[in-house]
C-alpha positions in Angstrom: -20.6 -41.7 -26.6 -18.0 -40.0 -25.1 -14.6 -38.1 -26.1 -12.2 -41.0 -26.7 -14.6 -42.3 -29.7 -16.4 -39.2 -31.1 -14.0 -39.1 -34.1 -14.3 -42.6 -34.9 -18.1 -42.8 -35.1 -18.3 -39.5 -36.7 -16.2 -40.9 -39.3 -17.4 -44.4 -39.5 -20.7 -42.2 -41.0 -23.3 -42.9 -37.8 -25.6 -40.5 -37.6 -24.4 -37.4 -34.6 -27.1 -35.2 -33.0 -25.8 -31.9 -31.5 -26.2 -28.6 -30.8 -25.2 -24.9 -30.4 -24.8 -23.7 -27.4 -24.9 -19.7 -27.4 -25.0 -19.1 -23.9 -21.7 -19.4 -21.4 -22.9 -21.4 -18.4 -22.3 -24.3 -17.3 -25.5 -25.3 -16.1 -26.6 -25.5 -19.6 -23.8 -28.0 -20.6 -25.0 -30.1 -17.4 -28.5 -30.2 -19.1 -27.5 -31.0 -22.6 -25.5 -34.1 -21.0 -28.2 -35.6 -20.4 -30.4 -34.5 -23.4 -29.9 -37.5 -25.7 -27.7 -35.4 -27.7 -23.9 -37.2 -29.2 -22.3 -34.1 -28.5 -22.5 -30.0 -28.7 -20.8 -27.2 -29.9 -19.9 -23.5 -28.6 -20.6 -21.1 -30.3 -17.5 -18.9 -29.7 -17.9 -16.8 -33.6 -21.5 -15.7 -33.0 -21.9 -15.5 -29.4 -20.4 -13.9 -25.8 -18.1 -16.7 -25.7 -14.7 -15.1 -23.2 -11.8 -17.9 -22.3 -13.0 -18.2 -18.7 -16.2 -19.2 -19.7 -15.4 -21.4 -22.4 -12.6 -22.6 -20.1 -15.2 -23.4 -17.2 -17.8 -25.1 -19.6 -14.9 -27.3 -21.1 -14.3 -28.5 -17.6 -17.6 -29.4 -16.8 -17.8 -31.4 -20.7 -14.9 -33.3 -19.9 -15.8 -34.2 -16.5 -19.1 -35.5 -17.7 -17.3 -36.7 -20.6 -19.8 -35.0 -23.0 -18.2 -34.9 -26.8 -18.1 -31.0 -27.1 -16.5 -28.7 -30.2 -16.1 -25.2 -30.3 -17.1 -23.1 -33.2 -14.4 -20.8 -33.5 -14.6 -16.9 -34.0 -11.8 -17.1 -36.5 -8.9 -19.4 -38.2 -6.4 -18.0 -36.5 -4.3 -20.0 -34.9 -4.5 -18.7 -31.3 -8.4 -19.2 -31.1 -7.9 -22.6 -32.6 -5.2 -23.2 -29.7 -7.1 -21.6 -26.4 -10.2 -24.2 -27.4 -8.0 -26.9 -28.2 -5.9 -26.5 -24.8 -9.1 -26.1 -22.7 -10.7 -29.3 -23.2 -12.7 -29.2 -26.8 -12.5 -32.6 -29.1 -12.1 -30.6 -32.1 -13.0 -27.3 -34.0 -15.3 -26.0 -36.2 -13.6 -23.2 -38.3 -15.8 -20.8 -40.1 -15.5 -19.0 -43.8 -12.7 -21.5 -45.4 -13.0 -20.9 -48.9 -9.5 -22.7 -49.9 -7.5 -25.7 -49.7 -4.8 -23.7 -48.0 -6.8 -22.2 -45.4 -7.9 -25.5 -44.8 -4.6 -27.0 -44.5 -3.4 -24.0 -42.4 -6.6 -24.6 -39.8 -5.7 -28.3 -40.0 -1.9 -27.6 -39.0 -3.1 -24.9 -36.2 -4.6 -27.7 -34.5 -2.5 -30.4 -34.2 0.9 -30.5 -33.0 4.2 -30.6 -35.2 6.5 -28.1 -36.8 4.8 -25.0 -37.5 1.2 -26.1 -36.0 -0.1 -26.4 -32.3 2.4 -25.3 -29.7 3.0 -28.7 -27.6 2.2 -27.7 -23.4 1.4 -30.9 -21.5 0.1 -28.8 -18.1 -3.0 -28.0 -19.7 -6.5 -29.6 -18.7 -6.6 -31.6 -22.3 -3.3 -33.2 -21.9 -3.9 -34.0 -18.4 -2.1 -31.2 -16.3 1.0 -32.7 -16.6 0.2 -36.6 -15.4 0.9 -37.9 -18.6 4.0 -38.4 -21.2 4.4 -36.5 -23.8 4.4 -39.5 -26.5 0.3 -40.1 -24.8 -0.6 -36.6 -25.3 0.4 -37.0 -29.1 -1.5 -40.3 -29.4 -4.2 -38.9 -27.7 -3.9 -35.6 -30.4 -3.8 -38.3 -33.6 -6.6 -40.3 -32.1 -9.5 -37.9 -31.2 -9.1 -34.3 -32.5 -11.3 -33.4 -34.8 -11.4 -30.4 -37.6 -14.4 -29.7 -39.3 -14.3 -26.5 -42.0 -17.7 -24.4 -43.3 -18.2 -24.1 -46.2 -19.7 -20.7 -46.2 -18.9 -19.3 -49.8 -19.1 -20.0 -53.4 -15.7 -20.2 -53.6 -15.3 -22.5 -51.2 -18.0 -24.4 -53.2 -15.6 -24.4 -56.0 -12.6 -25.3 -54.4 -14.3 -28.5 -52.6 -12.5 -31.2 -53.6 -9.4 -29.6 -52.3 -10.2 -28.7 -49.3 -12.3 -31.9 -48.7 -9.0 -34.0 -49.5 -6.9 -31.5 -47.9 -4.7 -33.6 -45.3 -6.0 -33.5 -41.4 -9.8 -32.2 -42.3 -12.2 -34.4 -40.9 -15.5 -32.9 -42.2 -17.0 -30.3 -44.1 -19.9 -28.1 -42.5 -22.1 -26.8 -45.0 -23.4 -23.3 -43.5 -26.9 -23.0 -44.9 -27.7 -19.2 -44.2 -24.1 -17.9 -44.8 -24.0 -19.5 -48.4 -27.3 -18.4 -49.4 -26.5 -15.4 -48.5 -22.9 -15.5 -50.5 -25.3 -16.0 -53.2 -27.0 -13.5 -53.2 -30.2 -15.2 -51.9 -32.5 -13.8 -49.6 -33.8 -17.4 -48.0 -32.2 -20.8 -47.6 -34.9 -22.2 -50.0 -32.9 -21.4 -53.3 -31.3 -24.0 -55.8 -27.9 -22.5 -55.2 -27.6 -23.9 -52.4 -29.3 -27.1 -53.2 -26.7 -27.6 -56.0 -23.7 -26.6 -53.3 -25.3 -29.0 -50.9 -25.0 -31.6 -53.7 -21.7 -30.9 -54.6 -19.8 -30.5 -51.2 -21.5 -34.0 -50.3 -20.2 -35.8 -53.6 -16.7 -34.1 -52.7 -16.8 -35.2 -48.6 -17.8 -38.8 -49.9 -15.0 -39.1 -52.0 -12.8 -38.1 -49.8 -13.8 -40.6 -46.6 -14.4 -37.6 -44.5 -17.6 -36.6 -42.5 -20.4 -34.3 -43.9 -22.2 -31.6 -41.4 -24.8 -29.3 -41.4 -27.3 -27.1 -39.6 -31.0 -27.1 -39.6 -33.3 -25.5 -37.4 -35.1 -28.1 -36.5 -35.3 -32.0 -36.7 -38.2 -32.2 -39.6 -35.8 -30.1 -41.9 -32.8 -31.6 -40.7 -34.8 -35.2 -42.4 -35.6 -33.2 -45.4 -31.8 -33.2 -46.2 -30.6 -36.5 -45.8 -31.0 -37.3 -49.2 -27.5 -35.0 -49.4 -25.7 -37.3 -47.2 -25.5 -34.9 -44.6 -24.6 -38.0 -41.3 -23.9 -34.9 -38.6 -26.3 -32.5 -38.1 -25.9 -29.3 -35.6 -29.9 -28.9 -34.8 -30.5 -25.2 -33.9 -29.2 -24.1 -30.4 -30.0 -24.0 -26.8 -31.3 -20.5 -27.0 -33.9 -21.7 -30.1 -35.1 -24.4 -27.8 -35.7 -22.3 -25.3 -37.8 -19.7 -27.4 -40.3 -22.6 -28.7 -40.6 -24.2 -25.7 -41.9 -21.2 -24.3 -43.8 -19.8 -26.7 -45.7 -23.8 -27.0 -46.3 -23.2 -23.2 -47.9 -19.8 -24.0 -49.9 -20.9 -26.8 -51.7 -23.8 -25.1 -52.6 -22.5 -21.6 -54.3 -19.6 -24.2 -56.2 -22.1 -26.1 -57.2 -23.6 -23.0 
């Protein structure tokens, strides 16, 4: 697994492991690289994500050529473009609730007539080694866009914004839809029925279908959806368990 082929076995439908990564170091990337893990994915919308740091763990990802997206804080086009330019196969792009913010995120990150500004000095295009017509291959080969699905309405607008042209996946956000809800848990047949819908609409369309769950028994409780990419809690989750595991047994002992 590495960069050049992330996109096509995401969307050939294998199975991809990965995870967030809320904190900005790049010692934690180094770990994660050797995890077992297909890939990861800053969290840039929920966490203390600055360019420098996202810029220095980008390095690091590429150099160890570790498949690595950034969840972006918004889908505006200049957050889409400083992750894109820094190093990051793709984007995740939260709260798109219609086909033409999806369309609008897909143009913001590729290049063309009104969409990603074209700079071949940047580390993704090579600092300026390579020719202009590569970078654009490279651009239609392996860029990825991935859009949550975080609200009903973008529930009832899936099949738009599933076929929309230049999305590669839908993310279902578990916590941010139940909440849109009006649900106070992610156990709720609201979501259940979005999960169901969303995969029917992401199937149909040929495109990959993502979610998080908090942990790997959950994340095999909803394969029957059709969910093939799973984002399994973060770094910072890991972290806490493992400790609190440690803890736990020395006290029984």
């Amino acid at each position: 697994m590495g960069f050049a082929n992330f996109k096509e076995r995401m969307l050939s439908g294998e199975q991809l492991l990965g995870t967030f990564v809320k904190t900005p170091s790049v010692e934690i990337i180094e770990v994660l690289a050797v995890s077992g893990l297909d890939f990861i994915c800053l969290d840039a919308e929920h966490s203390s994500w600055d360019r420098m740091r996202m810029d220095a763990c980008l390095a690091v990802a590429r150099a160890l050529d570790f498949p690595t997206l950034v969840r972006v804080p918004s889908a505006g086009a200049d957050d889409i473009l400083k992750a894109m330019d820094a190093g990051a196969v793709g984007v995740v792009v939260p709260h798109v609730d219609s086909a033409e913010k999806a369309r609008a995120v897909a143009k913001a990150t590729r290049f063309g007539l009104g969409g990603r500004g074209f700079a071949g000095s940047t580390r993704w295009a090579g600092y300026a080694t390579r020719s202009m017509a590569d970078v654009l291959e490279q651009s239609r080969r392996e860029t990825v866009v991935i859009v949550q699905i975080e609200e009903p309405e973008g529930v009832d607008a899936i099949a738009q914004i599933a076929g929309a042209e230049g999305v590669d996946g839908v993310f279902i956000g578990p916590s941010d839809l139940s909440v849109s809800y009006g649900e106070t848990s992610t156990d709720n047949d609201n979501l259940r029925n979005a999960m169901t819908t969303v995969g029917d609409a992401a199937r149909e369309a040929g495109i990959t279908y993502a979610t998080w769950a908090p942990d790997a028994a959950t994340g095999r409780s909803l394969e029957p959806y059709g969910f093939t990419m799973y984002v399994l809690g973060s770094e910072l989750s890991w972290i806490v368990s493992g400790a609190r595991a440690a803890a736990a047994q020395m006290r029984e002992g």
